[in-house]
N, CA, C and O of each residue as an XYZ file, in Angstrom:
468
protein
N       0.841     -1.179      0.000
C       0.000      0.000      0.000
C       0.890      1.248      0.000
O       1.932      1.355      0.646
N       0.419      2.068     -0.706
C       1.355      3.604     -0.942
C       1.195      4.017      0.194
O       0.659      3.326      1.060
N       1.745      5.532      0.452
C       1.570      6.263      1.700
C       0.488      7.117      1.108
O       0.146      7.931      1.966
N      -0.082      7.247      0.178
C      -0.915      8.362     -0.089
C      -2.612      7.295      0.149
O      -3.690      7.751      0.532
N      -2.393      6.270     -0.121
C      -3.642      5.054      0.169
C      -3.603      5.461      1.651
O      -4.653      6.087      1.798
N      -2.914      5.440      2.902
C      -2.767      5.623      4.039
C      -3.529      6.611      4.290
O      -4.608      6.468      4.866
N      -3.033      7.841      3.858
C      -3.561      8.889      4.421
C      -4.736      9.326      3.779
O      -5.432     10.137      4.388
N      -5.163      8.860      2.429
C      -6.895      8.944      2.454
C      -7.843      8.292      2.957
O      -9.040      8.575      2.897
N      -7.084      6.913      3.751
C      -7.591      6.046      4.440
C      -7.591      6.832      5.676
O      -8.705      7.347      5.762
N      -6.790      7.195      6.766
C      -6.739      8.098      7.776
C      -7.690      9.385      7.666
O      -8.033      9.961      8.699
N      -8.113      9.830      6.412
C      -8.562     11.326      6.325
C     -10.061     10.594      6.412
O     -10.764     10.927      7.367
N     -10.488      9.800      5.644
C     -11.619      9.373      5.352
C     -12.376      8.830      6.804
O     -13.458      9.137      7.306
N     -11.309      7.893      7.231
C     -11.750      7.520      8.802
C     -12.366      8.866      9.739
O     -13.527      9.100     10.073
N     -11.459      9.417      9.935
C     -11.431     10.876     10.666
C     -13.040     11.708     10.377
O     -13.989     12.016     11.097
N     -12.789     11.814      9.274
C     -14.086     12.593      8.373
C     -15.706     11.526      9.593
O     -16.464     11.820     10.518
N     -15.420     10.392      8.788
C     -16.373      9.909      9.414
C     -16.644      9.698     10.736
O     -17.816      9.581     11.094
N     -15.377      9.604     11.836
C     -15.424      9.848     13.696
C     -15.954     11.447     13.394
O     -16.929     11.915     13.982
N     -15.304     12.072     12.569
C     -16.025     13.756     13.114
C     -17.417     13.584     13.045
O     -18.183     13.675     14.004
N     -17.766     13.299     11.723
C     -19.359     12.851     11.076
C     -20.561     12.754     11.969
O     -21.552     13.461     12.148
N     -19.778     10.754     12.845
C     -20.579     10.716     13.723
C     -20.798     11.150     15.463
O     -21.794     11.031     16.178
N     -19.866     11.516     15.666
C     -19.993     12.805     16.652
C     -20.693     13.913     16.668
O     -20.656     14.546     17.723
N     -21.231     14.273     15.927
C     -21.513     15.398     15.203
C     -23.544     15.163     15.194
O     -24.451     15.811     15.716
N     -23.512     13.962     14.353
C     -24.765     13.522     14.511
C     -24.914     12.864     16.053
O     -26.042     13.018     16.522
N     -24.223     12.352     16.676
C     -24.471     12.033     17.974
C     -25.029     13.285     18.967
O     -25.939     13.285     19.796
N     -24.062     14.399     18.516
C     -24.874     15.881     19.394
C     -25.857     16.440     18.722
O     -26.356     17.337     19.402
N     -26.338     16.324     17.747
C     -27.182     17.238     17.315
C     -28.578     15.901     17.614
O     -29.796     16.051     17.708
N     -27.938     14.973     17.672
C     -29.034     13.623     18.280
C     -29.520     14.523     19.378
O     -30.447     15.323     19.252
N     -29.023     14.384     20.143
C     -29.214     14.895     21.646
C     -29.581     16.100     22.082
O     -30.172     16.389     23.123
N     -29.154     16.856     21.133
C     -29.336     18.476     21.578
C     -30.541     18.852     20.567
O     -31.306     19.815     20.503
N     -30.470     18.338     20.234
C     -31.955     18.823     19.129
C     -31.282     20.370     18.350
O     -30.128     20.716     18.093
N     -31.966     20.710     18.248
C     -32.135     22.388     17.459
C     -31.030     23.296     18.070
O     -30.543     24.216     17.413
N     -30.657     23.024     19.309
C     -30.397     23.332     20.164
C     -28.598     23.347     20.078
O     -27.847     24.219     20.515
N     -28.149     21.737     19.175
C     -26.814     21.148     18.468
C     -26.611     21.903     17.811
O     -25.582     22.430     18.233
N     -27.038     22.561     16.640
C     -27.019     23.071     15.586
C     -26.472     24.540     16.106
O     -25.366     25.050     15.924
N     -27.607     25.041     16.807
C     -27.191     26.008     16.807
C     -24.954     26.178     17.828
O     -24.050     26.989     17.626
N     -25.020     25.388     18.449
C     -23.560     25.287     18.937
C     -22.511     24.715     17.705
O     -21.289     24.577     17.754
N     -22.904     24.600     17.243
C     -22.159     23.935     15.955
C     -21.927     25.320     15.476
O     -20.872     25.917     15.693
N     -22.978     25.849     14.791
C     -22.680     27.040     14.289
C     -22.211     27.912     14.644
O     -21.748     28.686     13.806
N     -22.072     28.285     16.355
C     -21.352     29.347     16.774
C     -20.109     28.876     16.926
O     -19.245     29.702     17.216
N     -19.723     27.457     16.769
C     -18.498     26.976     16.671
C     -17.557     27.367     15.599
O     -16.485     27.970     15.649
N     -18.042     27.007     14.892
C     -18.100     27.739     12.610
C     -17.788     29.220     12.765
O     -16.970     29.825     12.073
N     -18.403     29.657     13.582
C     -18.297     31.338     13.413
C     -17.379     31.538     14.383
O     -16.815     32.597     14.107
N     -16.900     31.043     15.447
C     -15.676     31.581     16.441
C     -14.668     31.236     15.483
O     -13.895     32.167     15.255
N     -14.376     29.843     14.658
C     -13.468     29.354     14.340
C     -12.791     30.573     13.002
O     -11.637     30.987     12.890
N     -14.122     30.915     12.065
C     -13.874     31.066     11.228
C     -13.069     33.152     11.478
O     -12.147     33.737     10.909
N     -13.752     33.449     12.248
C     -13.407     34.806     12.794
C     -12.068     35.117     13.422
O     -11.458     36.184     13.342
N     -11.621     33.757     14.211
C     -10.452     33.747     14.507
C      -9.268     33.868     13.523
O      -8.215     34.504     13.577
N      -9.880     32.921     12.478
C      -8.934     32.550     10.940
C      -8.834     34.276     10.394
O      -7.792     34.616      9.832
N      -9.954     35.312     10.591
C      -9.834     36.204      9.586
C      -9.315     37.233     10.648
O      -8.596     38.118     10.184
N      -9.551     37.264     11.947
C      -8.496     38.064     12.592
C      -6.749     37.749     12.759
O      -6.018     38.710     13.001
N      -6.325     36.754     12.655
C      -5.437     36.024     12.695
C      -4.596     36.143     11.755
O      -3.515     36.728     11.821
N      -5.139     35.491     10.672
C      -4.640     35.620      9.143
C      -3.749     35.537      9.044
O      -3.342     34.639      9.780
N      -2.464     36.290      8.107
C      -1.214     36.064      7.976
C      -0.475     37.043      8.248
O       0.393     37.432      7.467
N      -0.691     37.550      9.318
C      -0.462     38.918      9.844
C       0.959     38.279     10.504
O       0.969     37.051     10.590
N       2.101     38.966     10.956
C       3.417     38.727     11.554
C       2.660     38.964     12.750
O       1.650     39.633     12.965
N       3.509     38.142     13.590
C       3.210     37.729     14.917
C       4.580     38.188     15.975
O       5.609     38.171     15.301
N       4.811     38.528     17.226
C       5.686     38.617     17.671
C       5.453     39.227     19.060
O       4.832     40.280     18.914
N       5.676     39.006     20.173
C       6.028     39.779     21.285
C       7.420     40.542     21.749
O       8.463     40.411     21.109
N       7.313     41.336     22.908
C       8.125     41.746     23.702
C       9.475     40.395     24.171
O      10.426     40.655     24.909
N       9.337     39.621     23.816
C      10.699     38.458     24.027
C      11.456     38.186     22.887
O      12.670     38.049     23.043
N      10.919     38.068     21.632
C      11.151     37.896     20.274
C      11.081     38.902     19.170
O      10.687     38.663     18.028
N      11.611     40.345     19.742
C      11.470     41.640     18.354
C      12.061     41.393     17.488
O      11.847     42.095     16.499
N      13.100     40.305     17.365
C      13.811     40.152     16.056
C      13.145     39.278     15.123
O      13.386     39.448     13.928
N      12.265     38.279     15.513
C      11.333     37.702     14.565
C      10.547     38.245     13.958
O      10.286     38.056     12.770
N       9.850     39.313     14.991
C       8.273     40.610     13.811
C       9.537     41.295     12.921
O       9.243     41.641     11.777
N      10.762     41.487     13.322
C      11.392     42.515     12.116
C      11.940     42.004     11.323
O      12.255     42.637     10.316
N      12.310     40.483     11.485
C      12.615     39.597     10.198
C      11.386     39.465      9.386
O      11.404     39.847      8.215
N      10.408     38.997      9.868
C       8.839     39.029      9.093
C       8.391     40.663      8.322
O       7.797     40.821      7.256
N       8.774     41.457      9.028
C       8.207     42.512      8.065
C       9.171     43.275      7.084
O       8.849     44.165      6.298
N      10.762     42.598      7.351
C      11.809     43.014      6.276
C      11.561     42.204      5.003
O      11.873     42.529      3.857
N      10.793     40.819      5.509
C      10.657     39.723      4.420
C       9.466     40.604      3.289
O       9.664     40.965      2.129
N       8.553     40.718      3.917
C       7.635     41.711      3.351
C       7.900     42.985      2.850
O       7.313     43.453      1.875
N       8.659     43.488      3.406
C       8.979     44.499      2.242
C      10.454     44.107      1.457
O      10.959     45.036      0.826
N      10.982     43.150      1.454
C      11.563     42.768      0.299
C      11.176     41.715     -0.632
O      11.942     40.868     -1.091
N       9.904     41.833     -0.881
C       9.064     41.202     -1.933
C       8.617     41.981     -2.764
O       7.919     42.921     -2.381
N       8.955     41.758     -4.368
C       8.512     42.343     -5.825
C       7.262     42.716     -5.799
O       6.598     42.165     -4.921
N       6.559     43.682     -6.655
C       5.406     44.182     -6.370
C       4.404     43.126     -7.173
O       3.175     43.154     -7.114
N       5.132     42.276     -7.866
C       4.239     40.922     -8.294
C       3.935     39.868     -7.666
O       3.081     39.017     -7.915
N       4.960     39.990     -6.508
C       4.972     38.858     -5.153
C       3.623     39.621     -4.429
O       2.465     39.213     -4.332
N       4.106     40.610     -4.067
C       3.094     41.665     -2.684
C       1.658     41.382     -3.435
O       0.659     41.317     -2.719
N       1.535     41.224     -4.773
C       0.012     41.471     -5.469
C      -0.444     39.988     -5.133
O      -1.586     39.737     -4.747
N       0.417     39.146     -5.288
C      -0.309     37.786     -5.441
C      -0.471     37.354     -3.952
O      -1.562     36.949     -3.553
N       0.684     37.445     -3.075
C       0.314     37.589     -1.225
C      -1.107     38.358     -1.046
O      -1.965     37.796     -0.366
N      -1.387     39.617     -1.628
C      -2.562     40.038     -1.450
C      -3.934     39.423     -2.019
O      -5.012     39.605     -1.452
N      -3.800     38.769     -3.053
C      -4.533     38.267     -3.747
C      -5.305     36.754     -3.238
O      -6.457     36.369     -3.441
N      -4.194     36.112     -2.520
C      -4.563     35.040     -1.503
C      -4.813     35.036     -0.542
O      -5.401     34.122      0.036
N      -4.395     36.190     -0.017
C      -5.306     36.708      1.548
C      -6.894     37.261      1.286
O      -7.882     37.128      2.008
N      -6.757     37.895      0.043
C      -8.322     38.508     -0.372
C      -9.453     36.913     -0.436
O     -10.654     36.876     -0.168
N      -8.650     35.869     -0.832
C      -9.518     34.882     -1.249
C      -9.574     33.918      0.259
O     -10.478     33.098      0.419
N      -8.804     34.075      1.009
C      -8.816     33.436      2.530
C      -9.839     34.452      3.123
O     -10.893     33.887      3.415
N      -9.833     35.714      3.371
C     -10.615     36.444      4.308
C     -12.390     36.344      3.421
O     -13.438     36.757      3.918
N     -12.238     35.695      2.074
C     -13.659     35.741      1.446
C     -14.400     34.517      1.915
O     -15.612     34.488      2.131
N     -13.505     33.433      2.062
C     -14.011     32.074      2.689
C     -14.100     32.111      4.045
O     -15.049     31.577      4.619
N     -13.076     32.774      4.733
C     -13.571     33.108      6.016
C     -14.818     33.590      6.388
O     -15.637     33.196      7.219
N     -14.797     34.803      5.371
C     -16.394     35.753      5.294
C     -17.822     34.533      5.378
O     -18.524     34.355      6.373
N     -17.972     33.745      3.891
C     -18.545     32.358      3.664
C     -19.071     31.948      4.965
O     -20.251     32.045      5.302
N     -17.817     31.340      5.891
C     -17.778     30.096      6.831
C     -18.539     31.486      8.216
O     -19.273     31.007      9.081
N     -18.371     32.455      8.241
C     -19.135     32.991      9.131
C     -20.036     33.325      9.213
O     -20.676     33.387     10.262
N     -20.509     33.759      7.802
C     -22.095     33.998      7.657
C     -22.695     32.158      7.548
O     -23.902     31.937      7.641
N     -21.849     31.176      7.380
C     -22.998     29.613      7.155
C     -23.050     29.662      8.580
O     -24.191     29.904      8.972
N     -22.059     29.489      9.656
C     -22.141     29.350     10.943
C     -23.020     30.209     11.681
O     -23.393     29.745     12.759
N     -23.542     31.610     11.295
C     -24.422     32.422     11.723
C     -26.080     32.013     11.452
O     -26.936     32.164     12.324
N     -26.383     31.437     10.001
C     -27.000     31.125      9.513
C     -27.149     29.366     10.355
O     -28.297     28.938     10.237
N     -26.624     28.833     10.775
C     -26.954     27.694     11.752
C     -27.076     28.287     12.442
O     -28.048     27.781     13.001
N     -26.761     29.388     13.145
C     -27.545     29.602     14.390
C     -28.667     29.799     14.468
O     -29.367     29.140     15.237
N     -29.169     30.791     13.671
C     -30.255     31.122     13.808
C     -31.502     30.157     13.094
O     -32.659     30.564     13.191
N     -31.249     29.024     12.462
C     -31.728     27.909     12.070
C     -31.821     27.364     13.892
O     -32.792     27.101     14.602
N     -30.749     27.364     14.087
C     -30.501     26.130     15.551
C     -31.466     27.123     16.757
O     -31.773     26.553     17.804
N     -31.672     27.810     16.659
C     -32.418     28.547     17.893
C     -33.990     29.076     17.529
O     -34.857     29.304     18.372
N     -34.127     29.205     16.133
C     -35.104     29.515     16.118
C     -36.035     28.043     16.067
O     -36.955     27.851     16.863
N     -35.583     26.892     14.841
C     -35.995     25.399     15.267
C     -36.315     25.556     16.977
O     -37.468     25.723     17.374
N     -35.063     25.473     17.981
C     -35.896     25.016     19.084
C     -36.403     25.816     20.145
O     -36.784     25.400     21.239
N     -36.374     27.371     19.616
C     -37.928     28.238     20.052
C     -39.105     27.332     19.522
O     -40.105     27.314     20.240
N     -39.137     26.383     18.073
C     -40.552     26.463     17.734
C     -40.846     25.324     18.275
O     -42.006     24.939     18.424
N     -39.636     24.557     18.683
C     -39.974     22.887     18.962
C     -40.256     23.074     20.142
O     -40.919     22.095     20.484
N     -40.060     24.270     21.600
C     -40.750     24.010     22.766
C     -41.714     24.693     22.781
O     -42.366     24.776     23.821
N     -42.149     25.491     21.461
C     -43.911     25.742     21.094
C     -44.102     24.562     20.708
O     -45.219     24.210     20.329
């Protein structure tokens, strides 16, 4: 068996433990799953677009943020366009994954306002 058979075997497994976990809480929680799911989706995805690929660094490590932002400005203005160009398309899927996760919520809460009418 290849190593690439492995790891679609591993990804596929995984997929499906997430899967049924997933249906196991929303078993249980009713309307109620959903909606935590979704605010899950939306912390996750908000984090990703505050986060992003922004240089990182504290007060212990100033020589790493100034290696990171010398790297950045010694990049061609065809490099800087296409870095920008893939952050525009990360912060758009981010955008996506926060409005679906918002949109479960309010699926997940309004369902079980109507289900304890």
């Amino acid at each position: 068996m290849s190593a690439r058979t492995v790891l679609i075997t591993i990804g596929v497994s995984a997929w499906l433990l997430a899967s049924a976990v997933v249906f196991l809480f929303v078993t249980y929680t009713t309307f109620f799953g959903i909606a935590v799911i979704g605010l899950a989706i939306c912390w996750i995805a908000t984090q990703f677009e505050l986060d992003g690929n922004a240089p990182v660094g504290n007060g212990l490590n100033p020589g790493f943020l100034a290696a990171q932002m010398e790297a950045k400005r010694g990049l061609s203005k065809e490099q800087r366009l296409s870095v920008q160009h893939e952050q525009s398309l990360a912060n758009q899927s981010a955008r996506f994954f926060r409005l679906f996760g918002l949109g479960l919520v309010v699926i997940g809460l309004c369902g079980g306002l109507y289900y304890q009418l």
